[in-house]
C-alpha positions as CSV (number, residue, x, y, z in Angstrom):
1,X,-40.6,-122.8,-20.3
2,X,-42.3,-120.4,-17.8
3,X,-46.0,-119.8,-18.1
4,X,-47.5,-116.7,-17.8
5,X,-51.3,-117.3,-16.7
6,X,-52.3,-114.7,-15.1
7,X,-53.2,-112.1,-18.1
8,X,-54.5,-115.4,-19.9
9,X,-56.9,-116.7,-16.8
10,X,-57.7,-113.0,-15.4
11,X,-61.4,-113.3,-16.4
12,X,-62.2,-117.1,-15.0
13,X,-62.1,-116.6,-11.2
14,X,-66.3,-116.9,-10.0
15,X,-66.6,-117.9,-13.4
16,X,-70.8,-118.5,-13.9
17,X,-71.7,-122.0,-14.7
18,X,-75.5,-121.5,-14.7
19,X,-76.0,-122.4,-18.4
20,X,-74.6,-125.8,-17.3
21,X,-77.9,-126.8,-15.2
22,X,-80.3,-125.6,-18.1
23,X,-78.4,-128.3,-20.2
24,X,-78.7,-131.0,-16.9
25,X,-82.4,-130.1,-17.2
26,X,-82.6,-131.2,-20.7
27,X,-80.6,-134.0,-20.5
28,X,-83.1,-135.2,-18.0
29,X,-86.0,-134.3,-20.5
30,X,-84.2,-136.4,-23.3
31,X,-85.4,-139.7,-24.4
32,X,-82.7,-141.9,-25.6
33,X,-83.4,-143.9,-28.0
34,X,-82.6,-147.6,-28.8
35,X,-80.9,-148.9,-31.8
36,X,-82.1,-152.4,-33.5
37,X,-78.4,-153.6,-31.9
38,X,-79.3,-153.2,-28.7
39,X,-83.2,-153.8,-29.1
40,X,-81.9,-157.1,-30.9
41,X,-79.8,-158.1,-27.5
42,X,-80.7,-158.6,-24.3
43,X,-78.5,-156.0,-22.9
44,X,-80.5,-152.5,-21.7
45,X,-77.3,-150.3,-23.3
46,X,-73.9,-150.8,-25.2
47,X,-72.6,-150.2,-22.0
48,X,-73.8,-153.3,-20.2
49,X,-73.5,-155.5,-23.0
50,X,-69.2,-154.4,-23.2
51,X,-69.1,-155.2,-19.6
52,X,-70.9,-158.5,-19.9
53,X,-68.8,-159.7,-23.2
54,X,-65.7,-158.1,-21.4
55,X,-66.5,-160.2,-18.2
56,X,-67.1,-164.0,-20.4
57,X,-63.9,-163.1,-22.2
58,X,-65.3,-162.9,-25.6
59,X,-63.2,-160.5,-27.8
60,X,-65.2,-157.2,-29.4
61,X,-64.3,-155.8,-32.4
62,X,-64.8,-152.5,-34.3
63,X,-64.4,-150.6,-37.9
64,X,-64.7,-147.4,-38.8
65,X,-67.1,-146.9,-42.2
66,X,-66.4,-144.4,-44.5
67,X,-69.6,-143.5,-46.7
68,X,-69.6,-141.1,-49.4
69,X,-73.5,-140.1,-48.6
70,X,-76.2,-141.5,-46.8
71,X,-77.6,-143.8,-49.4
72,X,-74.1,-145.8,-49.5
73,X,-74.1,-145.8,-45.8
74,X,-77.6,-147.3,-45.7
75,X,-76.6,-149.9,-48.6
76,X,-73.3,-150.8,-46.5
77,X,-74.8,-151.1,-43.6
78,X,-77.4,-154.0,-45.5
79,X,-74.6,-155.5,-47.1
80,X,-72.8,-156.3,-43.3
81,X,-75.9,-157.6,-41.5
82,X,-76.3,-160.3,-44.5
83,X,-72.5,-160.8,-44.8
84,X,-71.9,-161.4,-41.2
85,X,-75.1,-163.1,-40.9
86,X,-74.3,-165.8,-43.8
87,X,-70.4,-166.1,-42.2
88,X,-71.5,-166.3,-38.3
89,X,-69.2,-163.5,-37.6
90,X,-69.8,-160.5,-35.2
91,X,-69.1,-157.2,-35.4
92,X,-69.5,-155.4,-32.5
93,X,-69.7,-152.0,-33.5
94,X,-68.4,-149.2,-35.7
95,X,-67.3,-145.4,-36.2
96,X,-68.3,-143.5,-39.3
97,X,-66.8,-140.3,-41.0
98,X,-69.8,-137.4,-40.8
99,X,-69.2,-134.0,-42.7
100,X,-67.4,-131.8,-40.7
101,X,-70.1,-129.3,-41.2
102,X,-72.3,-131.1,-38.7
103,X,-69.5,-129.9,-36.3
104,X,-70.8,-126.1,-37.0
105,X,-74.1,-124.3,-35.4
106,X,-76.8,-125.0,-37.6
107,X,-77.2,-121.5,-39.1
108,X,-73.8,-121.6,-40.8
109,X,-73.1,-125.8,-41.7
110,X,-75.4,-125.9,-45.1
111,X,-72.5,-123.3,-46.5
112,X,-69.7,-125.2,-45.4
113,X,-71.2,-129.0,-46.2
114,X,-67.8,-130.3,-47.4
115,X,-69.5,-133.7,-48.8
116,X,-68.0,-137.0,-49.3
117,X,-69.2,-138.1,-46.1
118,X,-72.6,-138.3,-44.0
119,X,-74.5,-135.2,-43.4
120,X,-78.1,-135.5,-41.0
121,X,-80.6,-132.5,-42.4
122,X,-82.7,-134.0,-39.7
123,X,-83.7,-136.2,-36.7
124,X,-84.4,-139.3,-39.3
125,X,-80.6,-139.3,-41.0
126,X,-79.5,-139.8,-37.1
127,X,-81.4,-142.1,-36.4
128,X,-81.0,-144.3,-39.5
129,X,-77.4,-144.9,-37.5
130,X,-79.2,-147.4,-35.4
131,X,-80.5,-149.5,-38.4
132,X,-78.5,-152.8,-38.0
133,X,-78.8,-155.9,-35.4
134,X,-75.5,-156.6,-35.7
135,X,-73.7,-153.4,-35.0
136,X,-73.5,-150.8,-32.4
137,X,-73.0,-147.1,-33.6
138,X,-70.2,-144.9,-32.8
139,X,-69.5,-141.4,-33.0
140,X,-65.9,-140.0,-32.5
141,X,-65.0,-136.7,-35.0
142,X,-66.3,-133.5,-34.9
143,X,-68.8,-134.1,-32.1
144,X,-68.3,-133.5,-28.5
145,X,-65.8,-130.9,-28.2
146,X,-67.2,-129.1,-31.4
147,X,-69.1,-126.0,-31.7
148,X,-72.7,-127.7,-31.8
149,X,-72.2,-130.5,-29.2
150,X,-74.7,-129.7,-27.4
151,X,-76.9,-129.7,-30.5
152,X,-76.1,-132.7,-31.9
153,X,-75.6,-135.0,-28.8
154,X,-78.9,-134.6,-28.2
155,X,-80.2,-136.1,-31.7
156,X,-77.4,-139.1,-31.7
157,X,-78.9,-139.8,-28.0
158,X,-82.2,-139.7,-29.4
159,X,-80.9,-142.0,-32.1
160,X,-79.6,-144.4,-29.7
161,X,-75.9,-143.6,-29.8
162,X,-74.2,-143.8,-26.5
163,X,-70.8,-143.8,-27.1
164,X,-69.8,-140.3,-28.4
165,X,-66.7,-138.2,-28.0
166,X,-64.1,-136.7,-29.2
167,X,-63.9,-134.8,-26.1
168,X,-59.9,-134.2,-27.2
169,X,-60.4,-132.4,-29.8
170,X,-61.6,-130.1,-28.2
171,X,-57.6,-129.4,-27.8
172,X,-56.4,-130.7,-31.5
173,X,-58.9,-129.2,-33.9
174,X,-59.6,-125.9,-34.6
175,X,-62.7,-124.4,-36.6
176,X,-61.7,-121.8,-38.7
177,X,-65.2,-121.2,-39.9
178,X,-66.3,-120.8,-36.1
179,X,-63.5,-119.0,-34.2
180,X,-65.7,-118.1,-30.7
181,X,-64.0,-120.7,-28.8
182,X,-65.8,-119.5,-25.5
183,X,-69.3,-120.4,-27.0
184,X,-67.4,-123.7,-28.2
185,X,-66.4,-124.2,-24.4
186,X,-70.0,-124.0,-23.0
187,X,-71.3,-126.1,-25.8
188,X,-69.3,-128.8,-25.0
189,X,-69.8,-128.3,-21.5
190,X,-73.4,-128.4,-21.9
191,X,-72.9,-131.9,-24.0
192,X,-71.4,-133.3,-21.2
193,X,-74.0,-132.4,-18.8
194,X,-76.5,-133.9,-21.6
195,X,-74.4,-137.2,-21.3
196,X,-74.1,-137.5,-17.2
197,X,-77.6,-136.6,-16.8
198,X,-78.0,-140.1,-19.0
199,X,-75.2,-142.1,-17.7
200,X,-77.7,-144.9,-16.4
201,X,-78.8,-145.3,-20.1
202,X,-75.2,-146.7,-20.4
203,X,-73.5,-142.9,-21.9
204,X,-69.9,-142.9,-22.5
205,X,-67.6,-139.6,-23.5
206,X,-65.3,-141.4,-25.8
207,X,-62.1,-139.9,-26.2
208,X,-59.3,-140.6,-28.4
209,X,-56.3,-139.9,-26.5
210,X,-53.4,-139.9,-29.4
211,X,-55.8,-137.3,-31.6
212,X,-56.4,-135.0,-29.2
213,X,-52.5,-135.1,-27.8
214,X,-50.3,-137.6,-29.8
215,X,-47.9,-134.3,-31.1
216,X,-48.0,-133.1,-27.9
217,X,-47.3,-135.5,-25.3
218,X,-44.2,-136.6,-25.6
219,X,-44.0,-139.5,-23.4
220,X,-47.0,-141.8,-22.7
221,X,-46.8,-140.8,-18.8
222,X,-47.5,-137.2,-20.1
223,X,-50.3,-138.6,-22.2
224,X,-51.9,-140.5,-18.9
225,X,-51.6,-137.5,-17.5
226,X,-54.1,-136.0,-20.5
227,X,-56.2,-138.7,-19.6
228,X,-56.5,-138.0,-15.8
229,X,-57.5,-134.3,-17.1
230,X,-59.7,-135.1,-18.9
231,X,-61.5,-137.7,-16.4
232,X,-61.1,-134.7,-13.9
233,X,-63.2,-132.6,-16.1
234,X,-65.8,-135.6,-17.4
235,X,-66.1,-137.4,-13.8
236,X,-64.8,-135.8,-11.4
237,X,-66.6,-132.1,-12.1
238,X,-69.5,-132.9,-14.9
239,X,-71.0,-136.3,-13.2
240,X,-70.6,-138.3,-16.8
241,X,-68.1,-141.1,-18.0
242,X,-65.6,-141.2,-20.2
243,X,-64.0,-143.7,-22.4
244,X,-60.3,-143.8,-23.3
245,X,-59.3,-144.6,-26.8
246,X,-55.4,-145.3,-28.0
247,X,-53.5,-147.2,-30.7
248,X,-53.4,-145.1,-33.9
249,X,-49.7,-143.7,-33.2
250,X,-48.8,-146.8,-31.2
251,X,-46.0,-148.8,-32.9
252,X,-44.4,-150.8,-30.9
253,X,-46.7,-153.9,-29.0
254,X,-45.0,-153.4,-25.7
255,X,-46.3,-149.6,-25.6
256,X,-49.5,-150.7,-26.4
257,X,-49.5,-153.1,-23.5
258,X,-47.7,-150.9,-21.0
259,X,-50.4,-147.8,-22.1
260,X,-53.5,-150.4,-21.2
261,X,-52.5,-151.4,-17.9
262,X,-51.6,-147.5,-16.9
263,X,-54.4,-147.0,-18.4
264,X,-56.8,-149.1,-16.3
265,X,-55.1,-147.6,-12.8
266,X,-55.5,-144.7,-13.8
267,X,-59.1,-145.4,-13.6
268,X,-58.5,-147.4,-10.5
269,X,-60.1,-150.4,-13.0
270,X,-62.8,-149.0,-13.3
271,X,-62.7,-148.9,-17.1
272,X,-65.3,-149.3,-20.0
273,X,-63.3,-148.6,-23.0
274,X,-64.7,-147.6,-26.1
275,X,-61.8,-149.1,-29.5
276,X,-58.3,-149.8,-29.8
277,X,-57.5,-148.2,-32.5
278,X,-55.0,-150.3,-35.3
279,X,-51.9,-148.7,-35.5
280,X,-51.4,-146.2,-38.4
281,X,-47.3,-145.5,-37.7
282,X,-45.0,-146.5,-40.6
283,X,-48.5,-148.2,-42.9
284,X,-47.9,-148.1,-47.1
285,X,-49.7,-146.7,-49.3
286,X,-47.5,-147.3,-52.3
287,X,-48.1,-151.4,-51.9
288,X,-51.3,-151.3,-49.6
289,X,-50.8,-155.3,-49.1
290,X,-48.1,-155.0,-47.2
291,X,-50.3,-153.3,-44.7
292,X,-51.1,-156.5,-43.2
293,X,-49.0,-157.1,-40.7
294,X,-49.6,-153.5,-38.8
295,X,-53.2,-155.3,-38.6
296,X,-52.3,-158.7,-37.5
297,X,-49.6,-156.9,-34.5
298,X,-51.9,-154.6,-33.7
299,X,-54.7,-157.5,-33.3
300,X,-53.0,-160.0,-31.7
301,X,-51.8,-157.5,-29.3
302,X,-54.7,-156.0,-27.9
303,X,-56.1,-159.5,-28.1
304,X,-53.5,-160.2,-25.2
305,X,-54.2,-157.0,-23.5
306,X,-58.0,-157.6,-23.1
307,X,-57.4,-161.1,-22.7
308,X,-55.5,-159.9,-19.4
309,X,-56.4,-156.6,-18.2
310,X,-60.8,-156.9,-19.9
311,X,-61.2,-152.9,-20.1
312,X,-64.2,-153.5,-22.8
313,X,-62.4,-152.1,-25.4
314,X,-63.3,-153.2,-28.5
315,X,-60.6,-154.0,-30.9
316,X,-60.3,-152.1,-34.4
317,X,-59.2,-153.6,-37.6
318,X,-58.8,-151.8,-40.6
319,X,-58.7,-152.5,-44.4
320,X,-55.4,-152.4,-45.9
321,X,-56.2,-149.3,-47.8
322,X,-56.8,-147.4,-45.3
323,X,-59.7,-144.9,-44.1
324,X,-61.2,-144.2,-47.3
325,X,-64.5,-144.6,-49.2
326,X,-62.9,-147.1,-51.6
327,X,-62.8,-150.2,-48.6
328,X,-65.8,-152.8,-49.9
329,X,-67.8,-154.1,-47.5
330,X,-65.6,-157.6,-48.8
331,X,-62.7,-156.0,-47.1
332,X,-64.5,-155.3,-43.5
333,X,-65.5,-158.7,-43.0
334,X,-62.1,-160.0,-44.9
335,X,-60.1,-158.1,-41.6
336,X,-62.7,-159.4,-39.4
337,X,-62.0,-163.5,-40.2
338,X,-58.1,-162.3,-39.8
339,X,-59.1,-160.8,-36.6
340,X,-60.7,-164.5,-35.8
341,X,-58.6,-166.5,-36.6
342,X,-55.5,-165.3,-34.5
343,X,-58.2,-165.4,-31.1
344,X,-56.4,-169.3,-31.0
345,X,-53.6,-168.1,-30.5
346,X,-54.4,-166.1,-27.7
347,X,-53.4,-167.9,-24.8
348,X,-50.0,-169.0,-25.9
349,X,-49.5,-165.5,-26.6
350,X,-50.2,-164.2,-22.7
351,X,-48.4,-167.2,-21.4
352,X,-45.3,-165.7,-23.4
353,X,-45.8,-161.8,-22.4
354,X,-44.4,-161.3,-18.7
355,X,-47.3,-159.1,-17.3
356,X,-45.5,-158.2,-14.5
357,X,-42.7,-156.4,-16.2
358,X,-45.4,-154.7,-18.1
359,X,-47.3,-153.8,-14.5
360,X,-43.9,-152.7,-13.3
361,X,-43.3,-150.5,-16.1
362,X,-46.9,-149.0,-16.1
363,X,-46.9,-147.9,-12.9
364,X,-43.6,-145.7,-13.5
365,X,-45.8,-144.2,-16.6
366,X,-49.1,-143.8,-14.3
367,X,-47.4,-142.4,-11.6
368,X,-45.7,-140.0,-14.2
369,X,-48.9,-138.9,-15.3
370,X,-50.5,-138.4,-12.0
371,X,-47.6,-135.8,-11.6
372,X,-48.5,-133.8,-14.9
373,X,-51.7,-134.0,-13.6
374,X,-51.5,-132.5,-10.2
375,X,-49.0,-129.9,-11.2
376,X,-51.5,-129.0,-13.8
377,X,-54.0,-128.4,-11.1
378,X,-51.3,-126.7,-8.8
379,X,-50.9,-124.3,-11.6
380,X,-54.3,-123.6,-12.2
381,X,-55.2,-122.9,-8.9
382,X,-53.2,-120.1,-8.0
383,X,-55.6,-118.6,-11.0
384,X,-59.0,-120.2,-11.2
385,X,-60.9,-122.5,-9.3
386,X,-60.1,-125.5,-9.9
387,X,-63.6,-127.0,-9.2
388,X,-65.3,-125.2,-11.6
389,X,-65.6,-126.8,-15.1
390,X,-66.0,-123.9,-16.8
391,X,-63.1,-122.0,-15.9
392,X,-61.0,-125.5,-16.0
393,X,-61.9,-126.3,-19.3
394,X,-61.6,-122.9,-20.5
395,X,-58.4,-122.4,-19.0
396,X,-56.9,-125.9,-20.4
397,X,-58.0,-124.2,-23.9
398,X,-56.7,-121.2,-23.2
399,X,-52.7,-122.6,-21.9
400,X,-52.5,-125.1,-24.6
401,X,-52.1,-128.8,-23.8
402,X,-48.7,-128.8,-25.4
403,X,-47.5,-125.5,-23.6
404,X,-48.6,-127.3,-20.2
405,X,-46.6,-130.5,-21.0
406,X,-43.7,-128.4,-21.9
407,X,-43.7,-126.9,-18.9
408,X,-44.6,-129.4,-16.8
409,X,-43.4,-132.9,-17.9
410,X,-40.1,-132.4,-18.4
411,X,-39.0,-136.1,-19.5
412,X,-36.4,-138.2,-17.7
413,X,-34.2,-141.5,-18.7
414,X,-36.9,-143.9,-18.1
415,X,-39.5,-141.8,-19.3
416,X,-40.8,-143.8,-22.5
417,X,-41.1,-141.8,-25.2
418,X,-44.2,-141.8,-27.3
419,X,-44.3,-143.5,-30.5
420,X,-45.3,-140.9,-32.9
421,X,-42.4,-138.6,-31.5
422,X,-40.1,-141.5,-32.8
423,X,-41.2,-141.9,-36.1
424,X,-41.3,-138.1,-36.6
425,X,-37.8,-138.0,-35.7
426,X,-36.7,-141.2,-37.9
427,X,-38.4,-140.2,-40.7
């Protein structure tokens, strides 16, 4: 397909980027705050204890919570610290479902509270995140990228959260209750500037690369070559870090493996991950039990992968059931000692995977996406300048991710095609 840019882009040349430095000037004002987690270790930041564990070899795990309010959250939260406690187990750290309301500028979100999930009415819900010494906390959905980022990455900062995205989508989801996708653009802009002015307090822009593209890259070199965009934009142009995230629409254990190690040069190994997520592809819900196994591949996989390649990603496990509010606390620490038990199988399991042939194969899907990428750019620049995060943000917005990869990243015979593309065809 051709793209027509220029009526889209007309207004982005000398774009102003001013309100950027305000934000640079209060991320520099912030205080971040420290959870009991990290107060607990002897590690200054998340960060620098994922690089450590990453560097013994120890495996890191993650879940993500869903709470229906704030008191269940605090009980659960109680409930793992004793659980884990009396079992010797660790979790590293977890995600949790907020209402998507918090997403919205403050003057609007008490109307469209959606419940079901957390909602912070002030500095002391955020920071009851940081309440347990066993547990990092994460925060993916409906924050960076959102139409209050720059609000509300300042109080999970102050809170002591460190890893938060999801910068991508910023390209999937949509607002219908906030349709000014320009001021959306500078607040998220002005979130990231909050984040790289804090990077040596261990900040990390987490992104979850099949949410923000996993319909729209159809091949995983196209989806590296999301990635490299976004580091462009986070790195590159803002000064902050991010954090790659894959897994949910990754079936087969081969992709999974040849996606890591792409992954990894495409950040020239310089890579602090934030989850893996389980796969999600081709899971029942009729007999939930037979859900197993997409845990134990999914596991034992990225076991290998971190075993071999040690990005700090943490590795996700997930209860049978699902995402939902109905998972016990039983069933977190249940997936947890499944998670443990198949570490002993770990190195018979890399001795059996031929890493090379995965290398080989990654670097045809990293050089794909390094292609994307700078044809992207190409593109751009004949409109914008392409050093200017405002206008290259806003322009990404404004093209479409999916119309750039149509374009652009026409696929070839080796090209391997994503996962979720297959199981959307199949089924």
């Amino acid at each position: 397909m051709a793209l027509d840019l220029k009526e889209k882009l007309k207004d982005l040349r000398g774009a102003d980027c001013s309100f950027i430095d305000e934000a640079r000037r209060t991320g520099r004002e912030l205080k971040v705050g420290q959870t009991r987690f990290v107060a607990a270790s002897e590690f200054q930041s998340e960060k620098s204890y994922k690089k450590a564990m990453s560097k013994k070899g120890r495996m890191m795990y993650h879940f993500h919570l869903c709470c229906e309010n704030n008191e269940v959250f605090k009980t659960q939260i109680r409930e793992l610290d004793e659980k884990l406690s009396a079992k010797g187990l660790c979790l590293d750290r977890f995600g949790i479902s907020i209402d998507p309301a918090m997403a919205l500028p403050a003057d609007i979100r008490e109307k469209n509270k959606k419940g079901g999930a957390l909602y912070f009415a002030g500095q002391e819900d955020w920071d009851m995140l940081g309440m347990s010494e066993k547990m990092q906390p994460h925060l993916g959905d409906n924050m960076i990228g959102s139409p209050a980022s720059y609000e509300i990455v300042q109080n999970a900062l102050k809170a002591g959260v460190t890893t938060i995205g999801n910068v991508s989508q910023f390209f999937g989801y949509e607002y219908p209750e906030f349709s000014d996708v320009d001021a959306r653009t500078r607040s998220t802009l002005q979130a990231m500037a909050v984040m790289a002015e804090n990077v040596d307090a261990g900040t990390l822009i987490h992104s979850n690369l099949d949410d923000g593209y996993g319909d729209k890259a159809a091949d995983l070199g196209l989806l590296i070559g999301c990635a490299l965009l976004e580091k462009y934009l986070v790195e590159d142009l803002m000064g902050a870090k991010i954090a790659h995230s894959y897994g949910d629409m990754f079936f087969s254990p081969e992709k999974r493996l040849i996606f890591l190690s792409a992954l990894k040069t495409a950040h020239k190994g310089d890579l602090t991950g934030s989850m893996v997520f389980t796969n999600k592809l081709g899971r029942n819900s009729a007999d939930i039990e037979r859900n197993t196994p997409h845990l134990c591949m999914s596991v034992l996989c990225d076991m290998a992968g971190q075993y071999v390649y040690q990005t700090g990603h943490a590795i996700a496990t997930m209860a049978n059931q699902g995402l939902t509010t109905d998972v016990t606390t039983d069933e977190v620490v249940r997936t947890l000692e499944y998670a443990k038990e198949l570490e002993a199988y770990i190195p018979d399991v890399v001795s059996l995977i031929d890493f090379d042939k995965i290398d080989r194969r990654a670097k045809e899907v990293y050089d794909r996406g390094e292609m994307f990428f700078e044809s992207t750019l190409e593109v751009l620049s004949d409109h914008i300048d392409i050093d200017n995060p405002y206008a290259v943000l806003s322009a990404l917005k404004r093209v479409g991710i999916g119309n750039l990869t149509d374009a652009l990243g026409r696929m070839d015979r080796d090209s391997i095609i994503a996962d979720y593309n297959l199981f959307e065809h199949d089924h």
